[in-house]
C-alpha positions as CSV (number, residue, x, y, z in Angstrom):
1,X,15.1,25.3,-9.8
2,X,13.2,24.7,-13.2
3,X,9.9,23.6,-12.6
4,X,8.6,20.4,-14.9
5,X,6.8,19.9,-17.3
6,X,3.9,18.2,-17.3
7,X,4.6,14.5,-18.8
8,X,3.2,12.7,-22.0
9,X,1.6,9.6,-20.0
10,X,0.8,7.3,-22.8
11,X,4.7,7.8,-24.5
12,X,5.4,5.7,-21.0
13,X,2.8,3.4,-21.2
14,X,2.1,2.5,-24.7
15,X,-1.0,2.6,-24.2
16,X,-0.8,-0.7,-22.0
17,X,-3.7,1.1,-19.6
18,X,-7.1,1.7,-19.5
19,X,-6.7,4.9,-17.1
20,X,-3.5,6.4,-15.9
21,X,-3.4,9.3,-13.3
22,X,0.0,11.0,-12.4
23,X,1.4,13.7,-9.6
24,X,4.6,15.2,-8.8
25,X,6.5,17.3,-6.3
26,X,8.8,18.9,-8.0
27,X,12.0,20.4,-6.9
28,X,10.4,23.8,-6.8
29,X,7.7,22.5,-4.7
30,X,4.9,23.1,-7.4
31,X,2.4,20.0,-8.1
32,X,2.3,18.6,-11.5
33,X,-0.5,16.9,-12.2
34,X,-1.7,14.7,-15.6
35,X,-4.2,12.2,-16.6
36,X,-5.0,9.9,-19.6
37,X,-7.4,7.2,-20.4
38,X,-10.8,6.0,-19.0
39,X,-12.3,5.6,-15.3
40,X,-14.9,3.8,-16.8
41,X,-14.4,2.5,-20.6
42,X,-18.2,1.9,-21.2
43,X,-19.7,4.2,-20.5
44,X,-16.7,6.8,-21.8
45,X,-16.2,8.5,-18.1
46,X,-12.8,9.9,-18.6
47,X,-9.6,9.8,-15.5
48,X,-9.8,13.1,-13.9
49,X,-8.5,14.7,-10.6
50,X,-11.6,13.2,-8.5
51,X,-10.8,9.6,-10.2
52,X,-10.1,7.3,-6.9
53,X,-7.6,4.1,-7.8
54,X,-5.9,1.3,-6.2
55,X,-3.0,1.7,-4.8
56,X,-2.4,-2.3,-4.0
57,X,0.4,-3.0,-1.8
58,X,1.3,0.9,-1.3
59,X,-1.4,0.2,1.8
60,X,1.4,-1.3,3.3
61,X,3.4,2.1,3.5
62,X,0.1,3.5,5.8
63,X,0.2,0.4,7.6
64,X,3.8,1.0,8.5
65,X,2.6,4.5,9.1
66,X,-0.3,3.6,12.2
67,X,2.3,0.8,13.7
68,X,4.5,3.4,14.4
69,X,2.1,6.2,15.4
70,X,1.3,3.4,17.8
71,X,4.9,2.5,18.6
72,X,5.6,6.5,19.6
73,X,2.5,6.3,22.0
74,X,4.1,3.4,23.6
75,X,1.4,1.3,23.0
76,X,3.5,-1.2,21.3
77,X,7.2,-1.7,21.1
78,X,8.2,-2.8,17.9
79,X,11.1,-5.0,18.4
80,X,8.7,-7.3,20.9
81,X,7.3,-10.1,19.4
82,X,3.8,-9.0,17.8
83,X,2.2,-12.1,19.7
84,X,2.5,-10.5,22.9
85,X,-0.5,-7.3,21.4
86,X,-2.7,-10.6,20.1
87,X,-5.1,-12.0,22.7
88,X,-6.8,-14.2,20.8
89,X,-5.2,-15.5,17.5
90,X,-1.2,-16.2,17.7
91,X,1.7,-16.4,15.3
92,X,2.7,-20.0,16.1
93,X,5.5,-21.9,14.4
94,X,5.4,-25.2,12.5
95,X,5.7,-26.7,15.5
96,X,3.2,-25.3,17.4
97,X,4.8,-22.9,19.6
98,X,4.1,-18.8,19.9
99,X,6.7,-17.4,17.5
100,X,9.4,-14.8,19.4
101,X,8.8,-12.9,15.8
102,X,8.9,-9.1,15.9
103,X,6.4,-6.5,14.9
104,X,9.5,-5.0,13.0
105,X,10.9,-8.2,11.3
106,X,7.0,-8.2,10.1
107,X,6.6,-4.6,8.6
108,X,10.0,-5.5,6.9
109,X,9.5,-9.2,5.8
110,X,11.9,-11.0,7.7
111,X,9.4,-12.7,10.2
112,X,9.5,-16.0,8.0
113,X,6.0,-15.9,7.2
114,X,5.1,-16.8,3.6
115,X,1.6,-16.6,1.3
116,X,0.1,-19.2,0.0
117,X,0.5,-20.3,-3.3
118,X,-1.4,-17.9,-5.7
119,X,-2.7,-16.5,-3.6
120,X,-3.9,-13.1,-2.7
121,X,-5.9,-12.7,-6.0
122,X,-9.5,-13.2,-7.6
123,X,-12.0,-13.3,-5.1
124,X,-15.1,-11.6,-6.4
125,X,-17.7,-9.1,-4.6
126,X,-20.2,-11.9,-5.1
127,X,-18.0,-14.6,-3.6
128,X,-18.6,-15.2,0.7
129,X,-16.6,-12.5,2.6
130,X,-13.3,-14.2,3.8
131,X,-12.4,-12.7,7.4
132,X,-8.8,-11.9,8.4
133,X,-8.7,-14.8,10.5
134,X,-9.7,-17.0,7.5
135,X,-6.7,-15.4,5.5
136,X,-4.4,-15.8,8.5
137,X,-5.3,-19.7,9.2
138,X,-5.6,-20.5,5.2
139,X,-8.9,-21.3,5.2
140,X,-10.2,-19.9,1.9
141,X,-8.4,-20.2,-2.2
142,X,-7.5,-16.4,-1.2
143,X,-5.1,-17.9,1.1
144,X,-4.8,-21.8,1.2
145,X,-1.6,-21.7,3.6
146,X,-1.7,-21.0,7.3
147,X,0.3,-17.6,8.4
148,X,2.8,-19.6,10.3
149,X,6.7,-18.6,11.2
150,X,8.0,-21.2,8.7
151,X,11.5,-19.9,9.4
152,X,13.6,-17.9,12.0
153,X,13.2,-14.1,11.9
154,X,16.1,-12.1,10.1
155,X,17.3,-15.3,7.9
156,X,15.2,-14.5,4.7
157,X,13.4,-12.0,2.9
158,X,10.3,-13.6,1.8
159,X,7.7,-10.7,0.5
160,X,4.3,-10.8,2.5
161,X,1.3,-10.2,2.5
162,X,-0.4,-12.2,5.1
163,X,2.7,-10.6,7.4
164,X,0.8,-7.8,7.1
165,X,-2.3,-9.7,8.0
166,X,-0.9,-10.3,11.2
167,X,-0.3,-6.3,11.7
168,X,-3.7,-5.7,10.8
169,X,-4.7,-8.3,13.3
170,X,-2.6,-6.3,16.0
171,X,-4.0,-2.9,15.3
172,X,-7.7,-3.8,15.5
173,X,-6.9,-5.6,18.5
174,X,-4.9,-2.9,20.5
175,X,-7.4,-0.2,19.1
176,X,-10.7,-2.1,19.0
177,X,-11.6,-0.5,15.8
178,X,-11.7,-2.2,12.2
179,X,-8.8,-1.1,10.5
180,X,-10.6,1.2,7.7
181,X,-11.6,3.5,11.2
182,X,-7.8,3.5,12.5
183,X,-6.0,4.6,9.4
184,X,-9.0,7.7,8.7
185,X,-8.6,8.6,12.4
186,X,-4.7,8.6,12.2
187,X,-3.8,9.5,9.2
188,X,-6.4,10.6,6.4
189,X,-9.1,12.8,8.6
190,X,-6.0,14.5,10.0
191,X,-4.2,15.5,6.4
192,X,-8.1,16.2,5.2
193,X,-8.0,13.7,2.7
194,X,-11.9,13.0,1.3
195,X,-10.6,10.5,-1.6
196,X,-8.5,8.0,0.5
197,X,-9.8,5.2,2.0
198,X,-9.2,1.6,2.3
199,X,-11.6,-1.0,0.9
200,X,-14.2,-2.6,3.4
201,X,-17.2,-3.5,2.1
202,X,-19.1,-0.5,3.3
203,X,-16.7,1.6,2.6
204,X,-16.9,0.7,-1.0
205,X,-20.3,0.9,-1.4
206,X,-20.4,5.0,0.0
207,X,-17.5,5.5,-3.0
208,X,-19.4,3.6,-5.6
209,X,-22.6,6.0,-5.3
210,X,-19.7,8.6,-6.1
211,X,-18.7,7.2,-9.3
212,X,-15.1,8.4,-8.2
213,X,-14.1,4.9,-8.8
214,X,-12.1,3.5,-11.4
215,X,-13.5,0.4,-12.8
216,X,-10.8,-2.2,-13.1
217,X,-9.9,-3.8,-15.9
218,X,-7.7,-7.4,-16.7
219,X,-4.7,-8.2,-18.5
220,X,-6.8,-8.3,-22.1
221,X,-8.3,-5.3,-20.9
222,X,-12.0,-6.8,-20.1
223,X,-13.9,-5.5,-17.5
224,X,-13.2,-7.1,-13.8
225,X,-16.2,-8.8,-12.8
226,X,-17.8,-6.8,-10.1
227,X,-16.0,-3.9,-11.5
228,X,-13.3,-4.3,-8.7
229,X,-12.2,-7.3,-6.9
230,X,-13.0,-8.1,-2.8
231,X,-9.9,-7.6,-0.6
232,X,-10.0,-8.2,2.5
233,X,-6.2,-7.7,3.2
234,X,-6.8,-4.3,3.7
235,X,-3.7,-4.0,5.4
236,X,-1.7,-5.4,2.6
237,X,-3.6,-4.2,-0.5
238,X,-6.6,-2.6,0.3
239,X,-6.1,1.0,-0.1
240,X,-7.7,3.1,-2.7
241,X,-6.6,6.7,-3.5
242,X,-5.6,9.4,-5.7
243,X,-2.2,10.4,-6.9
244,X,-2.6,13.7,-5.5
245,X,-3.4,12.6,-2.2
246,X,-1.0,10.0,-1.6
247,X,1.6,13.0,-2.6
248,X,0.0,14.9,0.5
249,X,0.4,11.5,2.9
250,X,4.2,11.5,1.4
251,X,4.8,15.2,2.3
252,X,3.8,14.8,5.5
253,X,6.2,11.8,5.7
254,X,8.9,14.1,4.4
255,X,7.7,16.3,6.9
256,X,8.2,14.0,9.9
257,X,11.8,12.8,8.3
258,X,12.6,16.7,9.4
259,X,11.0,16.5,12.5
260,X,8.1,18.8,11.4
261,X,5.1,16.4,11.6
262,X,2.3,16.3,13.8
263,X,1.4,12.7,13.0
264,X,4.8,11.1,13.2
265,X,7.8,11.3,14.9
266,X,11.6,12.2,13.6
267,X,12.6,9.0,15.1
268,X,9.7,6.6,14.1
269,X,9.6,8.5,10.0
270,X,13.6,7.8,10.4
271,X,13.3,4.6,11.6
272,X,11.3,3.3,8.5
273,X,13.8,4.4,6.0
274,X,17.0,2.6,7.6
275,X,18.1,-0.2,5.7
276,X,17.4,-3.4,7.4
277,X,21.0,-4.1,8.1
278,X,21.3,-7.7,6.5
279,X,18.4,-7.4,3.7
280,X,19.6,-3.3,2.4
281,X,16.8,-3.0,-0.2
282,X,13.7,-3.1,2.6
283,X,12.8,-0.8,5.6
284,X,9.7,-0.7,7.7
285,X,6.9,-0.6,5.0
286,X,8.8,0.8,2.0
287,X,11.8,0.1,-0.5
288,X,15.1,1.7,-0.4
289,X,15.1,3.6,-4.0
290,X,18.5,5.8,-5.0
291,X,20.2,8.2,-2.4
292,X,17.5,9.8,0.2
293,X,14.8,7.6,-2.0
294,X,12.3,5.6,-1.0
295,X,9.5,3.8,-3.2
296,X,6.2,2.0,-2.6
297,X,4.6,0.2,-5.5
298,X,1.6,-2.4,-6.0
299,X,0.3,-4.0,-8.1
300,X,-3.1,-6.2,-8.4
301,X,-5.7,-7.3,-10.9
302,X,-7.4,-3.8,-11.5
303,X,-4.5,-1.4,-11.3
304,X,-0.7,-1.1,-11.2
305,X,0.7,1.9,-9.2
306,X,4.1,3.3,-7.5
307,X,5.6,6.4,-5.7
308,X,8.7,7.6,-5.1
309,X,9.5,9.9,-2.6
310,X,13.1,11.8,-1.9
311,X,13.4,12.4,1.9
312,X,15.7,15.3,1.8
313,X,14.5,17.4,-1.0
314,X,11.1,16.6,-0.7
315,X,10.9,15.6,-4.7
316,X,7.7,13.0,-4.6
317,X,5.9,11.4,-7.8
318,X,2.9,9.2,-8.4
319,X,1.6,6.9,-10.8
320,X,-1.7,5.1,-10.6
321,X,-3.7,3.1,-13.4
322,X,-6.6,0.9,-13.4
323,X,-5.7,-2.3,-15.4
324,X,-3.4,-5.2,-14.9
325,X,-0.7,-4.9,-17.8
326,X,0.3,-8.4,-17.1
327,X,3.9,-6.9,-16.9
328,X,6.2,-5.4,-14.0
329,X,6.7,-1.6,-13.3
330,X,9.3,-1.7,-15.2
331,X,7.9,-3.1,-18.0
332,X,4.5,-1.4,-18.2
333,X,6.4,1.9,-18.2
334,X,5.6,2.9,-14.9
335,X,8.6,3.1,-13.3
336,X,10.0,5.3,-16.4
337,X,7.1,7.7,-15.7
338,X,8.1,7.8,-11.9
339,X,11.4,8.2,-12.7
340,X,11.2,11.2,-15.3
341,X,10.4,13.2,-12.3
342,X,13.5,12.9,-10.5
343,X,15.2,13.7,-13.7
């Protein structure tokens, strides 16, 4: 196998970001790594290895990743309706009623539960903290529309992030922990990870002192005010980390596809790549890509990110960045970059 090279970021890009950080597994099994660009504009701190991003709606692969650590303990069943692990909030309908949606049809969003309009965007560090339950009854402009089964599980794919509100919900509930503590105990303290972690307030505040973090930046390029934005989905967007270290959470996922993880099961790893069998494109947390691909991507108002893993051979690659190009993966380049690895 001919290893890589490593890649020309900004012939991708075009230059469309501030900071860009990239790593691959290639099919040799050596790690590529590459970096462009700017943590921090102003005051000329360049990307390196240490440089921590956002990964956006990737959190949603690691959320998938503790609901089924806790569905293989047999602390939850996933095809149950997720109200029956909620004591004190419920996923009603319009109507009023509990909803009989599942924890699966949530991790791949079929459960009929749909964001609010604009929503999930622009709240500020200096703004009130919104709580979960705030988000999940629409009581704040970060979410003006109440998490409610609008429709009948399995009819429509409607993408989610306040689904994954709902998940959160469950896994502080069943674990009595805040959900930064449950993904570091079950995932990142276990693969050793010291630049992966998802965004509470405090959180933040220990990385900041680090200046690990990349400052985010707008669609003009500007300067975020705040540096980085509040989110308090953490379940749905609130991870940060580095390309690097997402490829080590990705080999272990390989790892557990082969039955070889200590974190996962064959079944549940398996489990998360089957097609859902109406809606092909979506599994448990992650995208179908090409043959034995998956991808996770996000994409927020400080950063634009994607990976792109192949189960079988192991083949993984990683792009995060630090500005909002105001365009799609696609678009920005992104998903060329990704690509060129499997190439």
């Amino acid at each position: 196998m001919i290893k890589k090279e490593k890649p020309a970021l900004s012939e991708y890009t075009n230059g469309r970001f501030v900071g860009t950080s990239y790593a691959c597994i290639d099919g040799s099994g050596s790690i590529i790594t590459a970096y462009d660009g700017f943590a921090d504009k102003e005051n000329d701190i360049k990307v390196d290895e240490n440089t921590i991003f956002p990964a956006c709606s990737i959190s949603k692969f690691i959320t998938a990743l503790c609901v089924m650590i806790e569905n293989d303990k047999g602390v939850i069943d996933i095809d149950k309706p997720v109200n029956l692990y909620l004591t004190g909030w419920k996923l009603l309908t319009p109507e009023g009623n509990e909803s009989d949606a599942t924890v699966r049809s949530l991790l791949c969003h079929v459960a009929g539960v749909v964001d609010g309009e604009d929503g999930f965007y622009g709240l500020r560090r200096t703004d009130p903290i919104v709580s979960l339950i705030d988000i999940l009854e629409g009581k704040s402009s970060y979410n003006d529309r109440p998490a409610r089964a609008e429709r009948q599980q399995g009819e429509e794919f409607e993408y989610s992030d306040v689904g994954y509100c709902v998940l959160q919900l469950m896994l502080e509930e069943i674990t009595k922990k805040p959900y930064e503590d449950i993904a570091k105990a079950y995932i990142f303290d276990p693969l050793n990870l010291k630049h992966t972690f998802f965004a509470s307030v405090d959180n933040v505040k220990h990385y900041e002192k680090n200046n690990v973090m990349a400052l985010g930046y707008d669609d003009n390029g500007s300067l975020i005010p705040g540096k980085y934005p509040q989110v308090p989905d953490l379940a749905a967007s609130g991870l940060w980390s580095t390309p690097t270290e997402l490829l080590m959470i990705a080999r272990e996922f390989v790892n557990a596809c082969k039955g070889n993880s200590s974190l996962l099961t064959k079944e549940s790893a398996l489990e998360m790549i089957r097609p859902h069998e109406k809606f092909s494109w979506t599994g448990l947390g992650v995208f179908m890509g090409g043959e034995n691909e998956i991808v996770s991507q996000g994409w927020g108002e400080n950063g634009q990110s994607m990976l792109k893993l192949n189960y079988s051979t192991g083949e993984t690659a990683v792009v995060m960045t630090n500005q909002n190009p105001g365009v799609d993966q696609k678009e920005s380049g992104i998903e060329a970059l990704v690509n060129e690895s499997f190439t």
